[in-house]
C-alpha positions as CSV (number, residue, x, y, z in Angstrom):
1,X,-11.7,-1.4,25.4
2,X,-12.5,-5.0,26.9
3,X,-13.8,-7.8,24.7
4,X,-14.6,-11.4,25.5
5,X,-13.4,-14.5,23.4
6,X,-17.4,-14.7,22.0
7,X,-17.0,-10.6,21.6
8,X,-13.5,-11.8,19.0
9,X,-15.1,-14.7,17.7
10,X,-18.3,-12.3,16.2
11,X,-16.0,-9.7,14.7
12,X,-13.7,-12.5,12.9
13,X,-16.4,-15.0,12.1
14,X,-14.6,-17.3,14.6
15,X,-15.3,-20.1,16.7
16,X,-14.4,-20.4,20.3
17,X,-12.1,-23.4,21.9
18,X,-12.1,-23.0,25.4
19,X,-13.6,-20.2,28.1
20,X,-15.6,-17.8,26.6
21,X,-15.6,-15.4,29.0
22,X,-11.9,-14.8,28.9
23,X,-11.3,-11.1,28.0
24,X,-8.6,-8.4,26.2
25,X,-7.9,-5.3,26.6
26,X,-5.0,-4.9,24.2
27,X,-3.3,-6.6,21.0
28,X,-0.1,-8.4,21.1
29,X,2.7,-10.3,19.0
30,X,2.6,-14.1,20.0
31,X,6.3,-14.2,21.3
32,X,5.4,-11.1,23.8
33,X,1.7,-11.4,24.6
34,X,0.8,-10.9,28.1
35,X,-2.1,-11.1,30.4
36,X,-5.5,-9.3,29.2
37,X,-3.4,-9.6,25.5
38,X,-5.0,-10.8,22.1
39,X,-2.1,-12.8,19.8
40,X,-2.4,-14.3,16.6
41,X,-0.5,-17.4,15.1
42,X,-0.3,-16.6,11.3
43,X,3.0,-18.2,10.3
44,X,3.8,-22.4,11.7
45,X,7.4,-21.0,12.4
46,X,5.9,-19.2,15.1
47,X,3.9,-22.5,16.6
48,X,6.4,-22.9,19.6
49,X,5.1,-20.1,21.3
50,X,1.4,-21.2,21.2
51,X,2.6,-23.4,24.5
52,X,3.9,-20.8,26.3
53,X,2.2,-17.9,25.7
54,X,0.5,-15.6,28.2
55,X,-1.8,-14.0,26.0
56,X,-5.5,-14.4,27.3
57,X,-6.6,-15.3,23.6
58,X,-4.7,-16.4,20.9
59,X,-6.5,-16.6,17.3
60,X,-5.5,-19.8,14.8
61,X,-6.0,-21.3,11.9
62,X,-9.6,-23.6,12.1
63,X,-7.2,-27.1,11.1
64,X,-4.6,-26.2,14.0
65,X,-4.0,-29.6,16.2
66,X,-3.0,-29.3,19.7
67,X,0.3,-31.4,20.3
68,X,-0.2,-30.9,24.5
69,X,-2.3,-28.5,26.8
70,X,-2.7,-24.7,26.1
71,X,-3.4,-22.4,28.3
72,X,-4.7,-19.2,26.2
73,X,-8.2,-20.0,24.9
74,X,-8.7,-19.8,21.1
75,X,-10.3,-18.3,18.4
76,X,-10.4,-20.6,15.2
77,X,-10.7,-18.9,11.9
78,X,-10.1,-19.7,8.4
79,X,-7.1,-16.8,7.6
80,X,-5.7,-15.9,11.1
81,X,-3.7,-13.2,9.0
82,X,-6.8,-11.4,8.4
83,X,-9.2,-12.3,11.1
84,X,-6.2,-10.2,13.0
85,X,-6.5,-7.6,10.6
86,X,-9.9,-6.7,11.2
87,X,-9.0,-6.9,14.7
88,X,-6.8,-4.0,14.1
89,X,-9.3,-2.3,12.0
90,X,-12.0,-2.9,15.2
91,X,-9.6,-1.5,17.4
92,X,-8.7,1.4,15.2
93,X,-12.2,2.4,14.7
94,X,-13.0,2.5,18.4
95,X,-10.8,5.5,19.0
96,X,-11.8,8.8,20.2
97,X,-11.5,10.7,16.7
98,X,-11.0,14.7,16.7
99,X,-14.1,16.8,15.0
100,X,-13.8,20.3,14.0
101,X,-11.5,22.7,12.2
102,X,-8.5,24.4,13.8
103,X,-8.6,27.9,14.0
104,X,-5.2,28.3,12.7
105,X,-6.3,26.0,9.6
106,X,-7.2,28.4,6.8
107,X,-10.5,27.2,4.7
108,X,-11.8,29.1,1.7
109,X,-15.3,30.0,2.1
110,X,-16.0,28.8,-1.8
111,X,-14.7,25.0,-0.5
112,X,-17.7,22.5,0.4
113,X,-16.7,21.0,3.7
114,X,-18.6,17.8,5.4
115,X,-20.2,16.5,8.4
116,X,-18.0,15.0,11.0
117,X,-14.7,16.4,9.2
118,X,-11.3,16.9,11.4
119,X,-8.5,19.6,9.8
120,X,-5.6,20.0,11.6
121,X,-3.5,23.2,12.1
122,X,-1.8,25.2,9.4
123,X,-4.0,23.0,6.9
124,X,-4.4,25.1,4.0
125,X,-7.8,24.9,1.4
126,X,-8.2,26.7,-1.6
127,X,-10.9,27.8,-3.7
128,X,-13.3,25.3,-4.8
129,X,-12.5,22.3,-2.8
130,X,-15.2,19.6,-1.7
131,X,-14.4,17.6,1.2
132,X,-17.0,14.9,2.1
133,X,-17.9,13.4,5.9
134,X,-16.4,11.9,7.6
135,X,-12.8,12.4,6.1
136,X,-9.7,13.1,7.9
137,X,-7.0,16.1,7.2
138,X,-4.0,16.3,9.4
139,X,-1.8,19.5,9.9
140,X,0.2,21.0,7.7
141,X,-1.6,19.7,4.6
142,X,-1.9,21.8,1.4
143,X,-5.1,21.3,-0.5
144,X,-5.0,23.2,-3.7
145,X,-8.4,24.4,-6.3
146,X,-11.1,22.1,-7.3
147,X,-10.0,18.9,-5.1
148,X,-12.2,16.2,-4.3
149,X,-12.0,14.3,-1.8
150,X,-14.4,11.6,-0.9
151,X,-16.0,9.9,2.2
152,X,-14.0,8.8,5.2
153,X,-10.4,9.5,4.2
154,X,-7.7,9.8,6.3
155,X,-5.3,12.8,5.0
156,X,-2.2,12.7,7.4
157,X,0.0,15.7,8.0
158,X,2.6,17.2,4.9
159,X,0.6,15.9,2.3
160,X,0.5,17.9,-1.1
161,X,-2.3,17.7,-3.3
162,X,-2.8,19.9,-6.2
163,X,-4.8,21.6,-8.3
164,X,-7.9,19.5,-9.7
165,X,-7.0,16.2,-8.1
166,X,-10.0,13.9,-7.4
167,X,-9.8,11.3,-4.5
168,X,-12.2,8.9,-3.9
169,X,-14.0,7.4,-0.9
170,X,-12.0,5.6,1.8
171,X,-8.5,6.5,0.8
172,X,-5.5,7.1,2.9
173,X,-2.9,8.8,1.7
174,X,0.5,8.6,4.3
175,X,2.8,12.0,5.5
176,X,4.8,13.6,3.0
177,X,3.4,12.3,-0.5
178,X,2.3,14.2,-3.5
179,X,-0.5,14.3,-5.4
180,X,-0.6,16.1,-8.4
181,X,3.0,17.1,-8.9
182,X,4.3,18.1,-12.7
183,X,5.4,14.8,-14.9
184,X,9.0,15.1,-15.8
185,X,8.8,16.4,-19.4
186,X,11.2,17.9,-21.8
187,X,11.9,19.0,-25.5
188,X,14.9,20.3,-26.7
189,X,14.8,23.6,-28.8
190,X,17.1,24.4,-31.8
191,X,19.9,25.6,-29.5
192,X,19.9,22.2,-27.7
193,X,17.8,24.3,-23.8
194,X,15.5,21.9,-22.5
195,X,12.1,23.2,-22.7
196,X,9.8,22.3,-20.5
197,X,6.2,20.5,-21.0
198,X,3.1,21.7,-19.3
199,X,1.2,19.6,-17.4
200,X,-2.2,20.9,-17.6
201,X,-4.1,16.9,-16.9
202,X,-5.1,16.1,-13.5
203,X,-4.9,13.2,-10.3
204,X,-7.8,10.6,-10.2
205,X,-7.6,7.7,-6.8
206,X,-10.3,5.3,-6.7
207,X,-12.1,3.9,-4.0
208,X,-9.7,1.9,-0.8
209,X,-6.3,3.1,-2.4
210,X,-3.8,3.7,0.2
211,X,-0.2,5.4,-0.4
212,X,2.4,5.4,1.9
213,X,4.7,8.2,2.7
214,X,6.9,10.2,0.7
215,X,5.1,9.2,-2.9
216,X,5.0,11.2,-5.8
217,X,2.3,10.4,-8.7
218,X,2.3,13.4,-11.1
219,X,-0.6,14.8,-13.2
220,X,-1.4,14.4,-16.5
221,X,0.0,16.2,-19.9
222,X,-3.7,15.7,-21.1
223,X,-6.3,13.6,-19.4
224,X,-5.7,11.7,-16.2
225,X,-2.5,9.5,-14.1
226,X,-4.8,7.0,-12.5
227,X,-5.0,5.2,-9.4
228,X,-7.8,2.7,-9.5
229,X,-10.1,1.2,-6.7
230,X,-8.2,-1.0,-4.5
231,X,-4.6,-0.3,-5.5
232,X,-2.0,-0.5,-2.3
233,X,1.1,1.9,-2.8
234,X,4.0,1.3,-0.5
235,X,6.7,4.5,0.6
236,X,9.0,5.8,-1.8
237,X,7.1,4.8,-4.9
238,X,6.8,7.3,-8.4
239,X,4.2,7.3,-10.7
240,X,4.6,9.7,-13.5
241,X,2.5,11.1,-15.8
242,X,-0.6,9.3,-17.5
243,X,0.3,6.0,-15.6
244,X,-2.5,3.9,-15.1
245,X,-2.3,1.2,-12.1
246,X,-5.2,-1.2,-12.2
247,X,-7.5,-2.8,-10.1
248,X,-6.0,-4.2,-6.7
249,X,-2.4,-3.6,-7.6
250,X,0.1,-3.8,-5.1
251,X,3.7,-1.8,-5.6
252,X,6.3,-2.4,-3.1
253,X,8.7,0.5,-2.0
254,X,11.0,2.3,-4.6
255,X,9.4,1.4,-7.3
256,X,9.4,3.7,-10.1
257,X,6.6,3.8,-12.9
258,X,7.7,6.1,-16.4
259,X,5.2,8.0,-18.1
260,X,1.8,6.8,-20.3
261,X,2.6,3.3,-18.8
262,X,-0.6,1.1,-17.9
263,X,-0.1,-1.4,-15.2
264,X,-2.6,-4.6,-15.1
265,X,-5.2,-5.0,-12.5
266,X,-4.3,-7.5,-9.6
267,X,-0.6,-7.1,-10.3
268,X,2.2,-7.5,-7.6
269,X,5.9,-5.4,-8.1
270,X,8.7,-6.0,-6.1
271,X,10.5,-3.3,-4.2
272,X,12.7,-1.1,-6.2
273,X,11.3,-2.3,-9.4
274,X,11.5,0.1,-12.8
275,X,8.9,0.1,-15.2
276,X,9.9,2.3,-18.6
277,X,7.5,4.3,-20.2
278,X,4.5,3.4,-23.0
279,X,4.6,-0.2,-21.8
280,X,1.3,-2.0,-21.3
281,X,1.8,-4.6,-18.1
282,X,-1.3,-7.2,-18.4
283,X,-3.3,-8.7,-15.0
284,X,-1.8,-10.4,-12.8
285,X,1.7,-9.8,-13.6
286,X,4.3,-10.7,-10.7
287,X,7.3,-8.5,-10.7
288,X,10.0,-9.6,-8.9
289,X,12.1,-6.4,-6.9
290,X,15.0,-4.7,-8.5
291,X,13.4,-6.2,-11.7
292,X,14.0,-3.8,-15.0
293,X,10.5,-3.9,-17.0
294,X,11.5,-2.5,-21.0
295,X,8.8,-4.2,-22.6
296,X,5.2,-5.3,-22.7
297,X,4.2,-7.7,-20.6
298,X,1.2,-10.2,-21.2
299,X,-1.0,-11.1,-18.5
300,X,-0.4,-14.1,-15.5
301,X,3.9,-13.0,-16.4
302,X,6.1,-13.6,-13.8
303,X,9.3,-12.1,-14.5
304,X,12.8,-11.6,-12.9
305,X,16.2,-9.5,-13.8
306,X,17.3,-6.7,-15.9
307,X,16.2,-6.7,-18.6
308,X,12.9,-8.6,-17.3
309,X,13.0,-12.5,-18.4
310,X,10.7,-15.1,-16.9
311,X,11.1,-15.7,-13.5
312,X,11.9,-19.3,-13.8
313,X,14.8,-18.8,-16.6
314,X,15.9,-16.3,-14.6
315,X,16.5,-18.8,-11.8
316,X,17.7,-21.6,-14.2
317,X,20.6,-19.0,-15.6
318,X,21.8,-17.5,-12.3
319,X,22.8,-20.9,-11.6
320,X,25.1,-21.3,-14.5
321,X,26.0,-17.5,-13.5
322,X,26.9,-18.0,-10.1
323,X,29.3,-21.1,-11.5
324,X,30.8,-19.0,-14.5
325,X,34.1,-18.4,-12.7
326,X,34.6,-22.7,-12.5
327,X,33.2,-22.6,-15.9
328,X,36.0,-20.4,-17.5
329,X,38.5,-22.5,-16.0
330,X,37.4,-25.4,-17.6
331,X,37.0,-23.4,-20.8
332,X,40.7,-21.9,-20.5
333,X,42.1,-25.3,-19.6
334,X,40.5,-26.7,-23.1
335,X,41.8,-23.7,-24.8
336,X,45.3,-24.8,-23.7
337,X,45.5,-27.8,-25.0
């Protein structure tokens, strides 16, 4: 695919400093960009290579001032972070997509399928299912009774999704992940066995959720886990029965999420953050990673450590931790005399 600078500047709401007629072909980092090659210069650290860069077009932020000559011409935006993004998504959307069932995918005739629908090999529908255009199923997928599945979602391959999980309209939902698995749930009986606690609830993902690979977000006891519209999940993440995530969320990887929990909307948790169970986590909450959440958190927290504290005593104490060796001695020394 070739587009001129005027071509970029249209998709990204950009204006054009210097030849607009210089083309791409291709998308490129800054440090690496090479003839025919779109870059991007998101982060200042990165501002060096603006001068000797070979990419044809290089996109920037609108307030960038030149220190000397450049040779690639460029595309001024407000956010080159996402101008580039919806570069990507431009370029993504140009591709030749696949149409059609496999024959060696196996569809029950009772399932509602779409128009313009791709399922790859050894994909597996059961009864019931309803599968709407556009949407994308990859191989080796196993779609169980009365799924839903919206508009223009992209299933990749070894995904699970169980019985009576709903999905909503452009989702993607990354190789190996879960949907629908049983919550972890136990009561002990008189002679101390663990008995186990049916699931019998469901799955419910909003609108725009994406969820990386190798997820797990169980069903329901009673009711519904939810996912709402907009929420980003990272690899490696758990979400366990009755969660709710709001609005926008984003959860970094290895997080885990314990049962009846309700995270915020617009909330942002570190990588390999735990969340215990029948917490409520308000909007807007920052969780740092490896941060341990065991209580209720109001909304606009920031918060740090296990157990969670505020994120700025946490910083003022692991200064006075850090020096807590020196401190002793001077303790020990005052205890001698």
């Amino acid at each position: 695919m070739k587009l001129s600078a005027s071509d970029v500047a249209s998709i990204v709401g950009g204006v054009v400093d210097g030849d607009k007629k210089s083309t791409i072909t291709k998308l490129s980092k800054i440090e690496n960009g090479d003839k025919n090659s779109l870059s991007f210069l998101g982060n200042p650290k990165y501002n060096r290579y603006l001068y000797s860069s070979k990419a044809s077009i290089i996109i920037v932020n609108r307030n960038l001032e030149k220190k000397k000559e450049i040779n690639p011409t460029l595309i001024r935006v407000n956010d080159p972070n996402l101008a580039f993004s919806q570069l990507l998504e431009y370029f993504e959307s140009q591709k030749d997509d696949e149409k059609g069932i496999s024959k060696n995918a196996e569809v029950n005739k009772s399932s509602k399928i779409g128009s313009d629908i791709y399922i790859g090999s050894y994909t597996v529908i059961e009864d019931n299912v309803e599968i709407n255009d556009n949407t994308k199923i990859g191989c080796n997928v196993s779609i169980g009774k009365n799924v839903k599945i919206g508009k223009n979602c992209k299933i990749f391959s070894n995904v699970n999704i169980y019985d009576n999980s709903v999905i909503g309209n452009n989702c993607i939902i990354h190789s190996g992940t879960v949907i629908g698995s049983d919550g972890f749930g136990f009561n002990k009986d008189k002679n101390g066995k663990n008995l186990k606690v049916i699931h019998s609830g469901n799955v419910v993902i909003e609108d725009n959720v994406e969820i990386g690979s190798n997820c797990s977000i169980d069903r329901a006891t009673l009711g519904s886990t939810k996912i709402m519209n907009g929420v980003k999940i990272d690899n490696l993440v758990q979400i366990a029965h009755n969660v709710i995530i709001g609005k926008n969320t984003c959860i970094a990887a290895q997080v885990g999420v314990a049962g009846s929990t309700v995270v915020g909307s617009d909330c942002l948790i570190g990588g390999q953050a735990g969340i215990a169970g029948h917490l409520k986590i308000g909007d807007r909450v920052q969780i740092q990673a490896k941060t341990g959440v065991l209580k209720n958190l109001d909304s606009d927290s920031k918060v740090m450590g296990f157990p969670a504290i505020n994120y700025m005593d946490y910083n003022k104490s692991y200064v006075h931790f850090k020096n807590f060796p020196n401190i002793m001695k001077v303790i020990d020394k005052l205890l001698k005399k």
